[in-house]
C-alpha positions as CSV (number, residue, x, y, z in Angstrom):
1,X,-154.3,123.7,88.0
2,X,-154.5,120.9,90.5
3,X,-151.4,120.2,91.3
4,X,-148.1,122.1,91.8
5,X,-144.8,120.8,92.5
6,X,-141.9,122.4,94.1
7,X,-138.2,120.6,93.5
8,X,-135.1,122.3,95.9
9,X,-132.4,120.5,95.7
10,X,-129.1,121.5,96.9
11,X,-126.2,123.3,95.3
12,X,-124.1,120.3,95.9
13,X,-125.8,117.9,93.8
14,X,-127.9,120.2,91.4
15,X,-127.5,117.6,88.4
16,X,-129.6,115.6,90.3
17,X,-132.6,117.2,89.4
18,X,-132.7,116.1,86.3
19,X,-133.3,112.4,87.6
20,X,-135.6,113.5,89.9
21,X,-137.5,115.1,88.0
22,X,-138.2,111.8,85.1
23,X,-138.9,109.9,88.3
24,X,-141.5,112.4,89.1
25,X,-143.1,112.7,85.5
26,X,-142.7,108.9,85.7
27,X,-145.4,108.6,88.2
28,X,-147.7,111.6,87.5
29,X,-148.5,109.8,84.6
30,X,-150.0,106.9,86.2
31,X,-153.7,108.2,86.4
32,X,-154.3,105.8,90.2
33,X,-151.2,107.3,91.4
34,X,-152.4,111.2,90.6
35,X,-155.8,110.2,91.6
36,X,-154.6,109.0,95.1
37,X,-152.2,112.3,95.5
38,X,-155.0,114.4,95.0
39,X,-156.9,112.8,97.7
40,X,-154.6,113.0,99.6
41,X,-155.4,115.3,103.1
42,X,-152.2,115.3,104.6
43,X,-148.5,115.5,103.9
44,X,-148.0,112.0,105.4
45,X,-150.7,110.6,103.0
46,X,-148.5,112.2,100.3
47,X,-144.7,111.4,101.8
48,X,-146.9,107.8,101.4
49,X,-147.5,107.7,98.1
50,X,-144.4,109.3,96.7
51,X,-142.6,106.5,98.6
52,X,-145.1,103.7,97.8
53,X,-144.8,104.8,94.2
54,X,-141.3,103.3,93.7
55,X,-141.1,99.9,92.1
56,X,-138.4,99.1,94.8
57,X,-139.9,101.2,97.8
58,X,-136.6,103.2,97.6
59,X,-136.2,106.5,99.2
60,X,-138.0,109.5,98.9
61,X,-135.5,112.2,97.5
C-alpha cells in the first residue's frame, strides 16, 4: 500500500461524498499527479497538489 486516503465529511452534506470522491479517483489516476503526492514531505506539499490538481484551481473540499 502506498497511499491511504481518509474522506470525513459531515452529516450535513453526506451526498457529497460521492462527488468528492470521482474528483479524487479523477486525479489519482494521473500517474505525475500520484508521483508528486508521494513525494510529497509535508502536508502543505500535499494541501498543494490537491489544490493545484483542479483544472480551475477551485477549492480544496
Amino acid at each position: 500500500v502506498e497511499l491511504v486516503m481518509l474522506l470525513a465529511v459531515p452529516e450535513s452534506v453526506k451526498e457529497d461524498h460521492l462527488l468528492i470522491l470521482k474528483e479524487l479517483a479523477e486525479l489519482l489516476v494521473e500517474e505525475k499527479f500520484t508521483e508528486r503526492l508521494l513525494k510529497a514531505c509535508t502536508r502543505e506539499e500535499i494541501y498543494r497538489l490537491f489544490k493545484e490538481g483542479y483544472p480551475d484551481g477551485g477549492e480544496v473540499r
